[in-house]
TORBASE-588402 format. One line per 5 residues: for each residue x, y, z of N, C-alpha, C. Coordinates in steps of 0.001 Angstrom, whole numbers, plus 500000, padded with zeros to 6 digits. Layout:
<recs>
X:Y:Z:X:Y:Z:X:Y:Z | ...
</recs>
This chain:
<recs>
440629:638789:222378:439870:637640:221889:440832:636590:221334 | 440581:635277:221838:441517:633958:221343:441692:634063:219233 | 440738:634513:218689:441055:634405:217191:442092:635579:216951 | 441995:636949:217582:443244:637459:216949:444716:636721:217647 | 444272:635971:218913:445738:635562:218836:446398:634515:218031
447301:634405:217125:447969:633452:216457:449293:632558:217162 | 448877:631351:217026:450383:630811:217331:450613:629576:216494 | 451725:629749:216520:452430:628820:215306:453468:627294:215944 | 453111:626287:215566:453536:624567:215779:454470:625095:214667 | 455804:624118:215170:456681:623895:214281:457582:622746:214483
457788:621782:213665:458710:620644:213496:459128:620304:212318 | 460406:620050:212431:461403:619653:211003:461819:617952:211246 | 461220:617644:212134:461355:616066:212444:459339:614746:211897 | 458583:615765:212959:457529:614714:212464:457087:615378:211368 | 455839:614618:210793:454834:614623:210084:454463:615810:209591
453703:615858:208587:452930:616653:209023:451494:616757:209669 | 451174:615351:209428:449893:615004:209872:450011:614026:211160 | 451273:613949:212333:451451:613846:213529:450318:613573:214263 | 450160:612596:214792:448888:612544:215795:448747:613316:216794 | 449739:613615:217534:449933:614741:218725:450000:616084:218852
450888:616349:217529:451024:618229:216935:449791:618353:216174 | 449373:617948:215599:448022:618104:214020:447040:617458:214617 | 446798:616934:214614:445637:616160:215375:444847:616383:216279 | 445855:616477:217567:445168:616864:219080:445868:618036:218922 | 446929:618975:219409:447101:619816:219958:446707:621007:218824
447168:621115:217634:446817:621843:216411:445129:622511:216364 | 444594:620625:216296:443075:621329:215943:442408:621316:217348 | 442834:621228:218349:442103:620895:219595:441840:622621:219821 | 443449:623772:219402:443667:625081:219546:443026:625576:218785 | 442474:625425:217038:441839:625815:216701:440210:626114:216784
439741:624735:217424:438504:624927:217774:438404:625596:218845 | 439394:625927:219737:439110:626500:221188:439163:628307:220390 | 439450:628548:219517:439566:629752:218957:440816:630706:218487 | 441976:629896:218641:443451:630574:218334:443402:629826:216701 | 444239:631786:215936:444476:631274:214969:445765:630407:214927
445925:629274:214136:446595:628243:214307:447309:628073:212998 | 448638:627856:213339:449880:627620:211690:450547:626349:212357 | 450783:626135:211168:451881:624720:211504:453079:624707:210351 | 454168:624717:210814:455453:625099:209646:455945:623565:210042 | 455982:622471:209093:456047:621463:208848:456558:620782:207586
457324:620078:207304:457460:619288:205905:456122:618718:205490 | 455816:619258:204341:454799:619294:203540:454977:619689:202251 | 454157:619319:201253:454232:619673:199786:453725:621096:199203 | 453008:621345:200522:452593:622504:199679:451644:622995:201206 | 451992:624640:200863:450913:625284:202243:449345:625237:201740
448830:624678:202637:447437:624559:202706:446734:624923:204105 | 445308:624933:204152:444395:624628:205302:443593:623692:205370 | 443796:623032:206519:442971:621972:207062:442275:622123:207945 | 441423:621746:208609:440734:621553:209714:440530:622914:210647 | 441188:624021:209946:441226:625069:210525:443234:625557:211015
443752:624773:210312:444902:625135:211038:445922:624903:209618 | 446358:626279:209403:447086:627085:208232:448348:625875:208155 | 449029:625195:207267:450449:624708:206984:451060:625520:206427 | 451919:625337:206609:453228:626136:205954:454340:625184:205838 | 454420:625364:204157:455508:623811:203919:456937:624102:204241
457264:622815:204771:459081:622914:204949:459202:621970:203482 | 460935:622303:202652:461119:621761:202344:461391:619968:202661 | 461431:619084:201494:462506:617722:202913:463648:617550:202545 | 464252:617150:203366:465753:617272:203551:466382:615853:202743 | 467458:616257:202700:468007:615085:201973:468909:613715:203019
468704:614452:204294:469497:613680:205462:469953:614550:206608 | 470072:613785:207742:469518:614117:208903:470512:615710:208880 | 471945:615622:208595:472895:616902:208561:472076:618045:208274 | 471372:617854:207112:470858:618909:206162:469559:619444:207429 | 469084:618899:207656:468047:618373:208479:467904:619837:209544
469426:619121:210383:469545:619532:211813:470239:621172:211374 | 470796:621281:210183:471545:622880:209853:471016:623524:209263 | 470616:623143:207884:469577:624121:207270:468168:624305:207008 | 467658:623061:207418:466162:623311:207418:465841:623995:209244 | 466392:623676:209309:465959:624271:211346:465665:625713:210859
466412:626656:210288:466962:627696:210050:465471:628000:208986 | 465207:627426:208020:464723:627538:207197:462927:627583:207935 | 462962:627038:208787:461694:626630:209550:461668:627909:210720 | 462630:628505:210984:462615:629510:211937:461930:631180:211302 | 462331:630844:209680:461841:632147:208688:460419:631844:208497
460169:630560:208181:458911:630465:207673:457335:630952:209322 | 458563:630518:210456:457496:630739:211474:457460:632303:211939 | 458294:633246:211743:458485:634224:211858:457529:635257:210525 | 457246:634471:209737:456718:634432:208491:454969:634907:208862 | 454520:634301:209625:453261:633770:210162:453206:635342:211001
454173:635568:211995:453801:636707:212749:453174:636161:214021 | 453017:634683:214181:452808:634494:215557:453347:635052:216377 | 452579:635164:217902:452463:635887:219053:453274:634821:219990 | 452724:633315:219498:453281:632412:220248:454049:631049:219584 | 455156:630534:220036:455518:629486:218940:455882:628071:219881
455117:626928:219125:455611:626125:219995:455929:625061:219157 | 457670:624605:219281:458172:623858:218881:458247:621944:219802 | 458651:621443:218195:458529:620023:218776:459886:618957:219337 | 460821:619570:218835:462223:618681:218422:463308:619446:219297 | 464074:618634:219777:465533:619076:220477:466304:620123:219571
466172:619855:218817:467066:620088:217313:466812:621830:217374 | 465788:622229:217335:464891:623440:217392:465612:624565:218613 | 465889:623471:219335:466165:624831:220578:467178:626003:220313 | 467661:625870:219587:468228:627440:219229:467704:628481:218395 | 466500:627779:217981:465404:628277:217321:464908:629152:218334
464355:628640:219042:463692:628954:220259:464387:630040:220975 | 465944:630099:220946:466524:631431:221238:466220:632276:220528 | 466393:632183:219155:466119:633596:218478:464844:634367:218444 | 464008:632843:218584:462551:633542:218510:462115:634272:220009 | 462574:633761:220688:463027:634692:222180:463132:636130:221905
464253:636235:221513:465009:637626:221086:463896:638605:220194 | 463267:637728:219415:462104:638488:219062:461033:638969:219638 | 460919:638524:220926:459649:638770:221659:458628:638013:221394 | 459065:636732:221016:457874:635763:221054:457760:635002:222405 | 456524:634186:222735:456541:633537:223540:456567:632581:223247
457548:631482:223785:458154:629982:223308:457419:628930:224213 | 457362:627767:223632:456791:626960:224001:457693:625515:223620 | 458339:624806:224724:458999:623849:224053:458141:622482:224543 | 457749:621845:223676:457125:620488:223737:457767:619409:223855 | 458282:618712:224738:459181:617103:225082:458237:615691:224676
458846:615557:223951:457739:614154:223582:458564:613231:223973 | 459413:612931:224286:460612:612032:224907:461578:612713:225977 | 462125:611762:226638:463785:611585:227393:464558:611421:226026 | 464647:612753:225608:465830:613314:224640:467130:612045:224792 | 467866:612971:225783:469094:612157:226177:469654:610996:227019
467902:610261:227229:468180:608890:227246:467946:608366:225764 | 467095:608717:224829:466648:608332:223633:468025:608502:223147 | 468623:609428:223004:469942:609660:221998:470890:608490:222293 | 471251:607611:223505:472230:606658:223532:471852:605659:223091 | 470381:605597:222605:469871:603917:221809:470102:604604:219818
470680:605965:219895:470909:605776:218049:471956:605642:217729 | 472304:604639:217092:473656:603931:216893:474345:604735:215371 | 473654:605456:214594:474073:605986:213951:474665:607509:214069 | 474663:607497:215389:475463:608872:216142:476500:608610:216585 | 477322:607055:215923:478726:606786:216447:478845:605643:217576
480010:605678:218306:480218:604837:219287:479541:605332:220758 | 479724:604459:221767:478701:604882:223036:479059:606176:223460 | 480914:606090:223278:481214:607336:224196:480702:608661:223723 | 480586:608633:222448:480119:609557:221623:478663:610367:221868 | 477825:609007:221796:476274:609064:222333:476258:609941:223360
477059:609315:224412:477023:610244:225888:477120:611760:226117 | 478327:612167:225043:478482:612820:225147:477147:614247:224413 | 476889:613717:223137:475896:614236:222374:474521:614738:223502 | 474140:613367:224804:472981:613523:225298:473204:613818:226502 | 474680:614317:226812:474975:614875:227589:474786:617065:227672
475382:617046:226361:474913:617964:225673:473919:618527:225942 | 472813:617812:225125:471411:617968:225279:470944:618384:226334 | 470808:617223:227312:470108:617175:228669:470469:618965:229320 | 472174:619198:228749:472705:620809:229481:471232:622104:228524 | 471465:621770:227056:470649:622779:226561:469312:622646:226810
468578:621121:227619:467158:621423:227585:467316:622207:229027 | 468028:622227:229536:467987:622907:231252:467841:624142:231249 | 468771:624751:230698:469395:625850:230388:468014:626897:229758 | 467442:626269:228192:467098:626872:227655:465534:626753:228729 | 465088:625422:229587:463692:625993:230207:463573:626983:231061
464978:627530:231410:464835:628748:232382:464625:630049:231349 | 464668:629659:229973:464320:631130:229177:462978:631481:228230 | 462757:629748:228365:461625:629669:227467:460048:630056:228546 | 459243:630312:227714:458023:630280:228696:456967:629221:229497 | 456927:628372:228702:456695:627046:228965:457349:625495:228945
457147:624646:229283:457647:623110:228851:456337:622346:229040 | 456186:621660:227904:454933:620436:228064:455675:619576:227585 | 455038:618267:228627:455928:616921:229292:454794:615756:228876 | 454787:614967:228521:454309:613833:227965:453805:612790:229029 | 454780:612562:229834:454742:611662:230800:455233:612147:232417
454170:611815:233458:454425:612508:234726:456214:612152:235205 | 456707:611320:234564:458258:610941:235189:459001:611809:234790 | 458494:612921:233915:459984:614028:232970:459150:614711:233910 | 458865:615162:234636:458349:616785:235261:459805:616654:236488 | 460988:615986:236889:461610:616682:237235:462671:617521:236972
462689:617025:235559:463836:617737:234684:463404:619089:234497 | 462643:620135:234734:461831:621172:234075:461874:621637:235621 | 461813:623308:235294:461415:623902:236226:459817:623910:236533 | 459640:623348:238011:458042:623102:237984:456632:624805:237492 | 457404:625694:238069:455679:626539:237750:456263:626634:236061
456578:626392:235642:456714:626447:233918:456294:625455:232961 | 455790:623906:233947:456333:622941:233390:454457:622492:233436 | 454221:621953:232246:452869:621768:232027:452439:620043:231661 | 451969:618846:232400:451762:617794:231273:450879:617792:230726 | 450751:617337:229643:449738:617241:228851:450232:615909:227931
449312:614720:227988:449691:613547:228301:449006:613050:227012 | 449787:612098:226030:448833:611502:224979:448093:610948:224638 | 446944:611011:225170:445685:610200:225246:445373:610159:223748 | 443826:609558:223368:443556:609408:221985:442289:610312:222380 | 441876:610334:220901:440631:611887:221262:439062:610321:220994
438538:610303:221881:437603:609078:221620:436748:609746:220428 | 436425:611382:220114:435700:611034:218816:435955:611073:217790 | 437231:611105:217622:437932:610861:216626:437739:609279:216036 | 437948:608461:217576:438196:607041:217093:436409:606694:216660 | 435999:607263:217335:434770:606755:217339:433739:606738:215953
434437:607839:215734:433804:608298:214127:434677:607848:213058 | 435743:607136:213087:436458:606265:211923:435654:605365:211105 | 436027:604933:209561:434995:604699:209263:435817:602845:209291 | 435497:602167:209315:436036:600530:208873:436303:600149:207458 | 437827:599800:207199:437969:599520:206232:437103:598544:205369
437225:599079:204196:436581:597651:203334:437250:596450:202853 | 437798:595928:204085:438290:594642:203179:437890:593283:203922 | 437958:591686:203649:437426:590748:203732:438330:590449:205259 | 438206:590376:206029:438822:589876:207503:438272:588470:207508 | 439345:587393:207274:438848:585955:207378:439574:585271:208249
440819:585973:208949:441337:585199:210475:441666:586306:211485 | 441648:585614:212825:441716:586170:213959:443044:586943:213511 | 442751:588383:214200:443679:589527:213197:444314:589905:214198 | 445478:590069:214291:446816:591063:215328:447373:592246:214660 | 446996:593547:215560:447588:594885:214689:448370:595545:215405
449471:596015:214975:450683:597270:215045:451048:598057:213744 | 450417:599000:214574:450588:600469:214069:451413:601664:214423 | 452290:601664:213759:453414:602799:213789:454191:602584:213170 | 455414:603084:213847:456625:603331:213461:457509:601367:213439 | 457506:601013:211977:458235:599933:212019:459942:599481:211840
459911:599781:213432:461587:599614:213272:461787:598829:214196 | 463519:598630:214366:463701:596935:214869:463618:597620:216672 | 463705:598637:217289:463336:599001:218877:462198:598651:218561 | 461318:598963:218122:459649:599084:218427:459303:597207:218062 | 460446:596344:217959:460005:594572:218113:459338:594056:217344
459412:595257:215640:458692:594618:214775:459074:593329:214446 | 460193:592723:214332:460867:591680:213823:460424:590631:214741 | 460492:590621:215868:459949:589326:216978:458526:589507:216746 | 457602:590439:216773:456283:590530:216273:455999:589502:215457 | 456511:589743:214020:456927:588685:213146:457264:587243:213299
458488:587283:213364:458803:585552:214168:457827:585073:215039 | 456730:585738:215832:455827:585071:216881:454937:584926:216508 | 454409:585176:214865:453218:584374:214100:453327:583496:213472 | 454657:582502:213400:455146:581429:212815:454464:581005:213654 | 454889:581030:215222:454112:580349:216342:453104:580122:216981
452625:580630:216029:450680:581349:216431:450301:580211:215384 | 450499:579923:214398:449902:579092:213490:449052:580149:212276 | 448044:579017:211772:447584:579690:210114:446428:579993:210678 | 446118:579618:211763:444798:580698:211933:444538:582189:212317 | 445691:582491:212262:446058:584010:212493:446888:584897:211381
446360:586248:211569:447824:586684:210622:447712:588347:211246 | 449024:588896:211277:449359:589964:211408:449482:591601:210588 | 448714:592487:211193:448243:593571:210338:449099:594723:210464 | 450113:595143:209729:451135:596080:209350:450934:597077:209089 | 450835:598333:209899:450411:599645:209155:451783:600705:209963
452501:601483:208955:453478:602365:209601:454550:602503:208132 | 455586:603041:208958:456765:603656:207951:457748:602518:208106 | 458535:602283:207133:459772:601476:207680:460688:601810:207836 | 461812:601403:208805:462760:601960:209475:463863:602233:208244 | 463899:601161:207672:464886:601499:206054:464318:600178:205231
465185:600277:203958:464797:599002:202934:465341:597891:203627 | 466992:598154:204001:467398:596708:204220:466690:596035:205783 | 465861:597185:206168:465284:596110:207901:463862:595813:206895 | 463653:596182:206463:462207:595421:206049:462394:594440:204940 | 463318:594393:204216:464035:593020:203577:464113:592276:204402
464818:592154:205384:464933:591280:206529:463914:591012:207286 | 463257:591789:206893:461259:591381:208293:460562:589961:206983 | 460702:590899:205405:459918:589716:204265:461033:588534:204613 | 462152:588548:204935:462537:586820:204485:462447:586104:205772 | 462067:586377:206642:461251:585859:208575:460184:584810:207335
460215:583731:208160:459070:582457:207984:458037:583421:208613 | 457566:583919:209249:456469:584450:209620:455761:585378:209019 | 456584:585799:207737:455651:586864:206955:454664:586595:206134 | 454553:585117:206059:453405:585023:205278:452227:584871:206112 | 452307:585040:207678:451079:585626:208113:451026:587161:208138
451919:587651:207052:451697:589293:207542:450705:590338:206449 | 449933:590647:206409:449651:591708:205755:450205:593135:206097 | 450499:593729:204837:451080:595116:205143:450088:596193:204212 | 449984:597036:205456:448671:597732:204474:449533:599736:204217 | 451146:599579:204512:451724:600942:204229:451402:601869:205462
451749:602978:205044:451515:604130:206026:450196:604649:205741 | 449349:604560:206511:447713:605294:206469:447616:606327:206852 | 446582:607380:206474:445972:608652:207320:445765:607782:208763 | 445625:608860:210112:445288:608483:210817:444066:607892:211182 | 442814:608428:210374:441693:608296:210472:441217:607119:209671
442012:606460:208783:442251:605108:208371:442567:603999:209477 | 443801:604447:209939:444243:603569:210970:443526:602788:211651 | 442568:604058:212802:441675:603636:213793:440833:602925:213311 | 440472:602857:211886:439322:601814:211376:439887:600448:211398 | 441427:600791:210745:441565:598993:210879:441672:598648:212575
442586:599890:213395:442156:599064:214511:440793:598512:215397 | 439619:598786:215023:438636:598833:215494:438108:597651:214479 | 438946:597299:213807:438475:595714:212999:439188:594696:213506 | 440437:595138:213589:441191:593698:214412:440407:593507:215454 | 441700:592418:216162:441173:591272:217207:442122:591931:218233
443361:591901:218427:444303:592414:219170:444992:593121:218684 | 445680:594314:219543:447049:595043:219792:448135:594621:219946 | 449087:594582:219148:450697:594597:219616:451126:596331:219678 | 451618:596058:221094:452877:596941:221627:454219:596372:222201 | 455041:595388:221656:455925:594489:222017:457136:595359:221530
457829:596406:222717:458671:596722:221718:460161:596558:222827 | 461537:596987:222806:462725:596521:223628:462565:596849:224419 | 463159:596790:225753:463360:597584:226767:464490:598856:226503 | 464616:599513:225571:465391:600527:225807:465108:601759:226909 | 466041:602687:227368:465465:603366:228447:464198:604120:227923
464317:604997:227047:463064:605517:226483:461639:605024:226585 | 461680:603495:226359:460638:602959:226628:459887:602612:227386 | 460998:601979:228600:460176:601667:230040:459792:602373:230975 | 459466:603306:230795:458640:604275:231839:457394:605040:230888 | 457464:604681:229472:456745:605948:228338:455275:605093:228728
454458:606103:228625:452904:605569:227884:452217:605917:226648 | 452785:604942:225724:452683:604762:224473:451216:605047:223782 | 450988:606262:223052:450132:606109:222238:448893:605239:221507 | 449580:604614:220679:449095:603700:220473:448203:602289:221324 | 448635:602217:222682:448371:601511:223557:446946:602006:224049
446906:603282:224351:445887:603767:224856:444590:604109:223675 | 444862:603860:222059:444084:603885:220872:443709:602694:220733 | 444397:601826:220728:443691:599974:221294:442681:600075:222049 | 443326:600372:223278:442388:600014:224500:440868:601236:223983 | 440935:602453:223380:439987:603341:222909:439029:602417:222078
439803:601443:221012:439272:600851:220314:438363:599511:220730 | 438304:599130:222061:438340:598437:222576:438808:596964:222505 | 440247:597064:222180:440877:595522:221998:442083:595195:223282 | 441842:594403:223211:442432:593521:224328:444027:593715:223714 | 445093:594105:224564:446846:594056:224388:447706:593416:224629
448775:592593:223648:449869:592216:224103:451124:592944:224194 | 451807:593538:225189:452561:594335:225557:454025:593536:226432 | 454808:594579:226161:456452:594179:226894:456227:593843:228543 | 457148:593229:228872:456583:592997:230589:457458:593544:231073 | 457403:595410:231069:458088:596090:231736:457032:596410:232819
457681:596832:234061:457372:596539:235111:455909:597600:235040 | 456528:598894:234533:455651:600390:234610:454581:600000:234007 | 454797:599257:232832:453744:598920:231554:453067:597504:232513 | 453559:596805:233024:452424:596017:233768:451629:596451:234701 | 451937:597649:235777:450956:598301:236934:449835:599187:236189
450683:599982:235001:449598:600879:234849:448387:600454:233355 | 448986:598913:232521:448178:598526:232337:447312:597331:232569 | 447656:597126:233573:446888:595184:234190:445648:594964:234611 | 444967:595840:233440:443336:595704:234067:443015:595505:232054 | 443893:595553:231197:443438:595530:229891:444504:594927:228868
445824:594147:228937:446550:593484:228590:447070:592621:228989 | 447721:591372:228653:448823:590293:228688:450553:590608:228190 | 451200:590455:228784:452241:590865:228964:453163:589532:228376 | 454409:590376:227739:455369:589180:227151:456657:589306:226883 | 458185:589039:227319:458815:588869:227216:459130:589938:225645
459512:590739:225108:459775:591295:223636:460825:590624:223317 | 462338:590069:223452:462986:589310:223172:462311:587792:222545 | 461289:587588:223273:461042:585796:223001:459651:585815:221896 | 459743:585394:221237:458792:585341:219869:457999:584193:220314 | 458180:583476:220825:457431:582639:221406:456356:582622:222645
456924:583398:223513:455970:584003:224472:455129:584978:223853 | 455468:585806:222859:454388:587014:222123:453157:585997:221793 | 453619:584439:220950:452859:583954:220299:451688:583704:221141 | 452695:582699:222507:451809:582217:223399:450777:583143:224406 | 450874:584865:224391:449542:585532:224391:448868:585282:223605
449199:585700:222558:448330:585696:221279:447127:584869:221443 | 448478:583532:221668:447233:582330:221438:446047:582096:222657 | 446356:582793:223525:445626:582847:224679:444407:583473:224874 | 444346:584995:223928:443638:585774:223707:442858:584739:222432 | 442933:584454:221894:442619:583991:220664:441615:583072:221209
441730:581673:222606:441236:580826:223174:440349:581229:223781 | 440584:582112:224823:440048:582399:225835:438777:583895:225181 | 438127:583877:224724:437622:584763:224115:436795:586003:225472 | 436139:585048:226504:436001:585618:227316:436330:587078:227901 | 438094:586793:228170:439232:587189:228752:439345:588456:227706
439195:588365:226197:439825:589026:225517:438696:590417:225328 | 437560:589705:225544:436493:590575:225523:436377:591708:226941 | 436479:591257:227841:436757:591645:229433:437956:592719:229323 | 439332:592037:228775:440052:592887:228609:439920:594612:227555 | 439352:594202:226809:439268:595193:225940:438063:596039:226246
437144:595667:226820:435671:596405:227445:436400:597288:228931 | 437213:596510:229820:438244:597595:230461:439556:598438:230466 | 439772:598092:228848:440162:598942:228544:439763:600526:227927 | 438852:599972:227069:437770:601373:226745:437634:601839:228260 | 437033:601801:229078:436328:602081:230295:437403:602783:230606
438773:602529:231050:440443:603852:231711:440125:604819:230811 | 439951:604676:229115:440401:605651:228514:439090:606920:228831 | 437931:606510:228764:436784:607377:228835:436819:607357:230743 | 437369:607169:231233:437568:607383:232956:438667:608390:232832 | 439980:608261:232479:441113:608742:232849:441734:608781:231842
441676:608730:230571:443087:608761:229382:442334:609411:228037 | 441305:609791:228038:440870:610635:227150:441773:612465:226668 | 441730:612305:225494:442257:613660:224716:441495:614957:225216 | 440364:614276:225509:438971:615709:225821:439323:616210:226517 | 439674:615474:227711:439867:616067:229008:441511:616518:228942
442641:616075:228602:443569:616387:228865:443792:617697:227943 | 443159:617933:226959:443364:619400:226001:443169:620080:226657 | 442221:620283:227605:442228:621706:228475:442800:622220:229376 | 444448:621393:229695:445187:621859:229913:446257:622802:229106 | 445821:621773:227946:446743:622957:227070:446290:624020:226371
444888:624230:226303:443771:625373:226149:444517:626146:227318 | 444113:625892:228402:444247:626933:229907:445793:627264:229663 | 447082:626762:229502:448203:627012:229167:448317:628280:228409 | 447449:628067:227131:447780:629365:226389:446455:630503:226884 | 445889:629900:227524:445470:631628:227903:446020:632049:229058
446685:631377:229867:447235:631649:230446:449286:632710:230209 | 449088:632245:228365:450420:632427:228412:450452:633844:227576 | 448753:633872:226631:448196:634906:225866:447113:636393:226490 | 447309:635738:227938:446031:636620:228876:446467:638401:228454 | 447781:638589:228102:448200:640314:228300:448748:640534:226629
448136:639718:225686:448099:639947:224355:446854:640678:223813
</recs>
């Protein structure tokens, strides 16, 4: 029976309240009937929604991070007595050996191109350095999918890195009743509103975001919800002429979020072309379009085919072209309405959470069938 089997999520990198680990995959397993742990940085072990935490300490920096909390997160999941463990982070994979050695069944989760992502962090040294680091990598994710039991892939373009009968996608859609049941913030909305939500750092184009509501004018202003990348980049976002169209409303529960997005007017997803980016299908993009708002997005090529039935596209370098969607959507109300009514329509056609969880339901009974 799925309740005596236990399996245990583990990451020393996200959240604990992750939209993808906690959210969808966490409680999607619990309601399907597996008992469910999550060994995570957290303040304290609790239960939620049906799915046990187990606190990691937090680290004091990334060193500490990658040596002794990994280690520290490998006891606490071993702790649990799961049957099955499925980790989130590169960092982990030697985790994933030992828990091997134990007779667990491993599960490694790719939420990115690792070792294209690793040559855009500049705080890993000079390029040659980078290369070498995600050179590294790319050897241990190979290596270790021929030992692990599974790989789940985010996006159909990583399924050739993975050995295929091992290799599972399971793709980040938004769960529509989640969004659907958010409640709307209480606050006074008195101009045409632009929202980005996430992670605010200078790849993800928060800063041109910014600069492109100088150009939008005072009938607009921009809605801020996420973490910041450090003090001194968000010092530098407040002294932009454009921040005084910005409201910043901090890092929200998720179930906050979707309310303000379902109050705005538009989506920003304007973020660089780094490699990581131009082939990904961004989260957040597909919680817009859930929400039903019309998107201004990067005019990468991937991001224009697979979304050109529900966004406007813009240059992320030029703050001025961001504006001049903006202002387009803003005019054309028609357009903006059209756009965002087909956008809902892909996600409840083809990009829904509902449907894509039961791949990762069928995964683990498939991986738990002789437990």
């Amino acid at each position: 029976m799925r309740q005596k089997v236990k399996v245990c999520h583990v990451t020393t990198v996200h959240r604990p309240f992750d939209t993808r680990i906690f959210y969808k995959e966490c409680i999607s397993l619990a309601k399907a009937g597996f008992d469910v742990y999550l060994v995570a940085t957290h303040d304290k072990d609790e239960e939620l929604d049906g799915v046990k935490i187990r606190a990691l300490p937090k680290h004091k920096n990334r060193l500490e991070r990658m040596f002794k909390k990994t280690w520290i997160a490998y006891k606490r999941a071993i702790e649990t007595d799961a049957e099955v463990v499925h980790f989130h982070d590169p960092e982990l994979i030697p985790v994933g050996w030992f828990l091997k050695l134990k007779g667990k069944k491993v599960i490694y989760d790719v939420h990115e191109n690792y070792p294209a992502e690793i040559l855009n962090k500049d705080w890993l040294g000079p390029l040659f350095v980078r290369r070498i680091v995600a050179t590294v990598v790319g050897f241990l994710e190979g290596l270790s999918s021929k030992m692990f039991d599974a790989i789940v892939i985010v996006i159909p373009d990583m399924r050739g890195r993975f050995p295929k009968r091992k290799t599972v996608l399971v793709q980040n859609f938004p769960s529509l009743d989640v969004i659907d049941n958010a409640p709307l913030p209480n606050l006074p909305k008195e101009k045409f509103t632009v929202i980005y939500a996430g992670d605010l750092t200078r790849v993800r184009g928060i800063k041109e975001c910014i600069e492109a509501m100088k150009h939008v004018g005072d009938f607009a202003e921009l809605w801020l919800l996420g973490k910041w990348e450090d003090d001194a980049f968000r010092k530098e976002c407040e002294a932009l002429d454009g921040w005084k169209h910005v409201k910043y409303f901090g890092l929200q529960p998720l179930i906050n979020t979707y309310g303000y997005m379902k109050e705005a007017d538009v989506g920003l997803a304007v973020v660089r072309p780094v490699t990581s980016h131009l082939k990904s299908q961004p989260n957040k993009v597909f919680e817009y379009m859930a929400c039903r708002k019309a998107v201004v997005l990067s005019n990468f090529p991937y991001w224009q085919k697979l979304f050109s039935k529900c966004a406007l596209f813009a240059n992320p370098f030029d703050p001025e072209d961001i504006a001049n969607q903006i202002k387009r959507l803003f005019n054309e109300e028609k357009l903006r309405t059209e756009l965002g009514m087909q956008g809902r329509e892909l996600v409840e056609d083809q990009f829904s959470w509902e449907a894509e969880s039961q791949k990762l339901i069928a995964m683990y009974d498939r991986l738990t069938a002789a437990i």
